[in-house]
N, C-alpha and C positions, 0 to 999 in steps of 0.2 A: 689748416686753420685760416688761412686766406693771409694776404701781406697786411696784417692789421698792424695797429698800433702798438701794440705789445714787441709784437715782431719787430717793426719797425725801431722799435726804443732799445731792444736785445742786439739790433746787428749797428747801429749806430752807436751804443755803448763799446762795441768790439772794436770799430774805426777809428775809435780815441786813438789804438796805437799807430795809424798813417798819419796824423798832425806833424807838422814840418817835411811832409814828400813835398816836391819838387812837379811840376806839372810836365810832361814834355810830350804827350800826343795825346790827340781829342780826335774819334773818329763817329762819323754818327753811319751806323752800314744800312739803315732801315727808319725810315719815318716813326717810329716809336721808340726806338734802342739811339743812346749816346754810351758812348766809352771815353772815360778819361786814362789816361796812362801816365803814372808818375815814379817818379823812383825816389828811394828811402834806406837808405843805409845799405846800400849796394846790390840792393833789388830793385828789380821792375813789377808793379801792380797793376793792374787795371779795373778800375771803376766800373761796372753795369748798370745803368740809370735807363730801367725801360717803363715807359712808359704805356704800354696794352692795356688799355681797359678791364681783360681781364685776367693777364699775367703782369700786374703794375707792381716793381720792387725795388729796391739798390741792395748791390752785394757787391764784393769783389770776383772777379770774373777769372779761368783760367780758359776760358776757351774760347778762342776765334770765330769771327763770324766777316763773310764774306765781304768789302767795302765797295761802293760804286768806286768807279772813274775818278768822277768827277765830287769832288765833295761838294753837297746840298749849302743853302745858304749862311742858316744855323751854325753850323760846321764849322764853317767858314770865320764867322764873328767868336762863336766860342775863343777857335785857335787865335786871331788879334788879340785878347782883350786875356786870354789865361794862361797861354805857354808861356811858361818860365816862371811862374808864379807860384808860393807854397801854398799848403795849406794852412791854415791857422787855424782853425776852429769846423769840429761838424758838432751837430748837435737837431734835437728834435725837442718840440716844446711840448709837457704833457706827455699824452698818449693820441697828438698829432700824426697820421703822416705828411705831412710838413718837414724834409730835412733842410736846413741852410749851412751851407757850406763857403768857411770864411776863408779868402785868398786874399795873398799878400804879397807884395814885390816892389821892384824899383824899375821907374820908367826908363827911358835914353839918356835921361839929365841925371840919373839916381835919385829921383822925388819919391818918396815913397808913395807905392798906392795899393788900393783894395775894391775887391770886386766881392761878393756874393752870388751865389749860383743856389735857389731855392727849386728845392723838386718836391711837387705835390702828387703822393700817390691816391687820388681820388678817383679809383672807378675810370668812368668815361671821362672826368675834370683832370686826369690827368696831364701836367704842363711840366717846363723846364723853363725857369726864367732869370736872366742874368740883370741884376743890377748894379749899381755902382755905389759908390760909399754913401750917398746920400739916399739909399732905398729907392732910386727911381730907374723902372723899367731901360734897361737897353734895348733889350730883344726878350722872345719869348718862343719857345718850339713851337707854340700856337697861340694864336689871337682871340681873343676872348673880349666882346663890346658889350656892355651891359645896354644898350640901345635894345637889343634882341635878347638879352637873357634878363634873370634877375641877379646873377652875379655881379662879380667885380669886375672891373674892366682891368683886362693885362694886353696893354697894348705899349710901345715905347713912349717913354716919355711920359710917362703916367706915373705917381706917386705909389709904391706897391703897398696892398693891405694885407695882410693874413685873413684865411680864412674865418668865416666864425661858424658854431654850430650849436645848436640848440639842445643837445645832449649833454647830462652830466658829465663830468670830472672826473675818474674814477680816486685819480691822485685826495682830491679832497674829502674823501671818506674816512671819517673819524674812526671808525670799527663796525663791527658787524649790526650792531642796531640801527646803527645810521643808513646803512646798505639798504638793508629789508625797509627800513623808511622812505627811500626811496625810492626803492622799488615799486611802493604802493599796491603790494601785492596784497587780492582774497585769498586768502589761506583755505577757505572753506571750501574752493572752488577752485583750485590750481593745482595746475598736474607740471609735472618736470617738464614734459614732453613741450612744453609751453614755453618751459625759462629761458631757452636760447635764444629764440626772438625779444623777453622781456628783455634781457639786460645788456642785447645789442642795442636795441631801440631807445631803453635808457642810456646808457654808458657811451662815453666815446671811444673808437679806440679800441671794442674787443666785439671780436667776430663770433658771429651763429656758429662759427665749425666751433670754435676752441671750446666753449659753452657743450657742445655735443662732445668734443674727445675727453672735459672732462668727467662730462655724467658715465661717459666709459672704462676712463680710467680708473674711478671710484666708484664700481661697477654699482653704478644710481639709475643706468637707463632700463635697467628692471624694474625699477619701483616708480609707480604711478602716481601717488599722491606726492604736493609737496608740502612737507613740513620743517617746522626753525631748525632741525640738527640735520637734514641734509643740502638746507639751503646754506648755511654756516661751512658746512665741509668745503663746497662751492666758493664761498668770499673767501676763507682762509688758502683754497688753491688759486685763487687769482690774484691775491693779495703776496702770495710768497713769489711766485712768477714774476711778478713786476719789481719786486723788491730784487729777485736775485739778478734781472737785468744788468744794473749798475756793477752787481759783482761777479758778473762772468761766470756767474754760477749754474749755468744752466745748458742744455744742447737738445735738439732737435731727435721727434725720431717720427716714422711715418706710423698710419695707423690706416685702416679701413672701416667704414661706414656700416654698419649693422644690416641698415637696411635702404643702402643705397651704393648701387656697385659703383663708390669711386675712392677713392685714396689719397690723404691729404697728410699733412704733417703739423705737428702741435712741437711746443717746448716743455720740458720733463725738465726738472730739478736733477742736474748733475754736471762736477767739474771735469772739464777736458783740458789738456794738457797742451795741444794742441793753437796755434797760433790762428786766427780766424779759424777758429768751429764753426761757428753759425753763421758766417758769410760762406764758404764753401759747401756746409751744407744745402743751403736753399739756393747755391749756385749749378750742383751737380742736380738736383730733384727739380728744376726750371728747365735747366739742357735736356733733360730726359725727359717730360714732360710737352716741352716745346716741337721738342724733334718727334711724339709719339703723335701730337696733333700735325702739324707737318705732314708725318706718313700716310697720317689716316686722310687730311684734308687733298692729299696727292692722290691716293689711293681711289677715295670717291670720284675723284672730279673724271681722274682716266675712268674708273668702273663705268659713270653718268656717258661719257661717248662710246665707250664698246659696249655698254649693255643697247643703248641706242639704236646703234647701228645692228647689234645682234636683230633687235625688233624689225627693222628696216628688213631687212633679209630674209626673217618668218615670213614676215607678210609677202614679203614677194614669192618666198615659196610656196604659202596658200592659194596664192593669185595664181602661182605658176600650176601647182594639182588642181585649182578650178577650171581651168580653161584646160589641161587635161581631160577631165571628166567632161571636157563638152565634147572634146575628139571624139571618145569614145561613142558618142552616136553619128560621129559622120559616117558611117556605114549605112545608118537608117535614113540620113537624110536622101543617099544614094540609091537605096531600094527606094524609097516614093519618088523620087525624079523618076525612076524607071515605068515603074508600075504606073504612074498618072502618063507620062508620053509612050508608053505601052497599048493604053484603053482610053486615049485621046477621043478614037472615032465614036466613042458609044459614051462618053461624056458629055453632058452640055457644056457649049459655051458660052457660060455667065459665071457671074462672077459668087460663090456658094462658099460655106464657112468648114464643108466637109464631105468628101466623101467613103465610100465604102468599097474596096474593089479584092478580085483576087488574087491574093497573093501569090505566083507559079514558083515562090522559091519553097514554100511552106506549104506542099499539095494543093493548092490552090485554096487555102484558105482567108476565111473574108479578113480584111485588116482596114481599120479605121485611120485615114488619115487628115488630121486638121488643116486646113489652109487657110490665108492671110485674103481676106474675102473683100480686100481692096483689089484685088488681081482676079484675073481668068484662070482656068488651070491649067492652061501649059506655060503662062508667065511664072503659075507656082510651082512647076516641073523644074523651067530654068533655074528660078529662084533656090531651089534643093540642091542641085547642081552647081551651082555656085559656092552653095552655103558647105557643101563635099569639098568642094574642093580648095577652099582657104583653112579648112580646118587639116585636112590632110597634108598641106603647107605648114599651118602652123604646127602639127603632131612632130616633124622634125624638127625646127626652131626650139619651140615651148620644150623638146625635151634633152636639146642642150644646154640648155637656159638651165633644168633642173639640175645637171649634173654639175655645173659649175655654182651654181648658187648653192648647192648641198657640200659641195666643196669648199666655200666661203664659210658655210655658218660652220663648220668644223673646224676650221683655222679659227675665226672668231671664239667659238666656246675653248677653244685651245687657250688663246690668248687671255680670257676670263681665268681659266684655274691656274694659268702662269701669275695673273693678278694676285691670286686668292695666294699662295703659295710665298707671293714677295716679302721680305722681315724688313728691309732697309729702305732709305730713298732712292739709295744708287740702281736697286732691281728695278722700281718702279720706271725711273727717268732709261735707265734700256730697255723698257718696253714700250716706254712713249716715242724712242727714237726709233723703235723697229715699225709700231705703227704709222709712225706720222711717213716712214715712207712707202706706205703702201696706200694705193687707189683704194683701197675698199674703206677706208674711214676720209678720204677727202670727201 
């Protein structure tokens, strides 16, 4: 159902129980991913604040991801300004995603002080921005000048705004007639098929999937028309969803798309036992998810140079059977070299586009041959004889050339269903190392 706002209000309701962790490592391993790490009653957590345009979330994380060297700017100011500092406060406003996360600590002198860390999961708007107790920018994962946009400006030292949007509240919906008033829908004229765009576009805060898993769930995406008692079933499962957020009443489960081959996960009414459900949830189905694009995005990029290069190779083996097939008449060009400086005497010498002579390998039969009628006919004798004997040259090159290039493209399509065959990154990355040392793809 995408990291909407519902989501968003479900996994930040669950983080009420890290208030008072303790901050003690901030690692950012990728221009879009920050990791906080803190401990909390004798455990160590870590924060996941990614920021991808289109895997943009925060969960709690249990699994690693590679760090540069050298840590990035960001990084850098986060760890100043929050190691050692608790949390005090998360929270999301609405069916915002907008989380702001309240930290709290004592400086060198024991002053007490407070920081804010606001993460906006918006698509491509997605930011990380540190302010200080008076809501003014410190830093920001990225720069944002309303000089160029029609946004806000998130630059340092700028007073910070919250977003605004022009979509309804779903929070201020009095009950189901207020909904469909809202909605401003023709009844006369409205199919289901439609509502999931409607009441994305109205509403803030709930996504076109969730709208789609639940016409599934309340098996409605059978029914075409829409009318008041299955529009209702719809507001009373959106309305109990948002409601069970606050009470932990709820968990995650995946579903698939009807008619669209891809696999998403929505939240279903039920209580789990379980200490962060829904942050681990949507933290194992992101890693898996993550690492499947990864594979695939590894997978193509090697496929795009050896299929490539596979191309490279045809071609030259086309080039290499063309110029074959021309071999195969140097024999003829060899009998007219003969035959024209054979019957030279009883040829004229001018310059003619053809003649006709007879053949003594073929009972003397007459045989037509053309000549380059820029020349006389014993320069096109030479000219035959020449043209024998580079082809007769080449007949041994050109057909070493085939035996090793047919040799190549076999290695190569080898290398393809080695591809095809790979499940993990680790296969892929030992095949990019076996290629990358061999000549045939430099």
């Amino acid at each position: 159902m995408a990291f909407d706002g519902i989501v968003t209000k479900a996994i930040v309701s669950e983080l009420q129980q890290v208030i008072g962790a303790r901050i003690d490592k901030i690692y950012e391993p990728n221009k879009n991913d920050i990791l906080l790490g803190f401990y909390l009653n004798g455990y160590n957590y870590a924060l996941n604040i990614c920021t991808d345009s289109q895997n943009c979330r925060l969960h709690l994380t249990t699994h690693s991801k590679p760090n540069p060297q050298n840590a990035p700017n960001f990084c850098m100011l986060l760890r100043k300004h929050l190691l050692g500092l608790h949390i005090k406060n998360i929270f999301s406003t609405n069916l915002e995603r907008v989380i702001t996360i309240d930290f709290e600590g004592f400086d060198d002198i024991d002053d007490i002080i407070s920081k804010k860390l606001i993460i906006e999961l918006m698509g491509r708007h997605c930011n990380i921005i540190l302010l200080d107790e008076n809501n003014v920018i410190i830093d920001s994962l990225r720069h944002i000048s309303s000089d160029n946009t029609l946004t806000r400006d998130i630059i340092p030292h700028v007073k910070y705004q919250y977003p605004t949007t022009d979509k309804l509240n779903f929070l201020e919906i009095h009950d189901f007639s207020d909904f469909k008033l809202k909605l401003n829908l023709d009844f006369s004229d409205s199919y289901l098929k439609t509502l999931p765009s409607n009441i994305s576009n109205t509403f803030n805060g709930i996504s076109k999937n969730f709208i789609e898993f639940i016409l599934l769930h309340l098996d409605l995406n059978k029914t075409e028309k829409l009318n008041d008692n299955n529009l209702e079933k719809i507001y009373n499962y959106i309305y109990d969803t948002i409601i069970n957020t606050d009470n932990l009443n709820l968990s995650f489960t995946t579903f698939k798309f009807t008619d669209k081959n891809k696999q998403d996960y929505a939240l279903i009414k039920s209580k789990s036992e379980e200490n962060f459900n829904l942050n681990f949830f949507v933290d194992d189905y992101y890693f898996e998810k993550e690492n499947s694009e990864t594979f695939k995005n590894h997978r193509n990029n090697i496929s795009k140079l050896i299929l490539a290069t596979l191309k490279k190779y045809n071609k030259r083996l086309f080039n290499i059977n063309e110029k074959l097939n021309e071999c195969d008449k140097m024999d003829t060009y060899k009998l007219y070299g003969e035959l024209i400086t054979a019957n030279l005497y009883q040829i004229p010498n001018r310059k003619i586009s053809q003649i006709e002579l007879q053949n003594y390998y073929d009972n003397n039969n007459l045989i037509k041959i053309k000549l380059d009628k820029r020349f006389v006919p014993s320069i096109n004798a030479k000219r035959f004889f020449k043209k024998y004997s580079k082809l007769k040259n080449a007949l041994v090159v050109v057909s070493e050339q085939k035996i090793d290039t047919l040799k190549e493209i076999n290695y190569i399509e080898s290398v393809v269903y080695e591809l095809e065959s790979c499940s993990t990154i680790d296969d892929i990355a030992s095949i990019y190392e076996e290629i990358a040392e061999n000549d045939i793809f430099k």
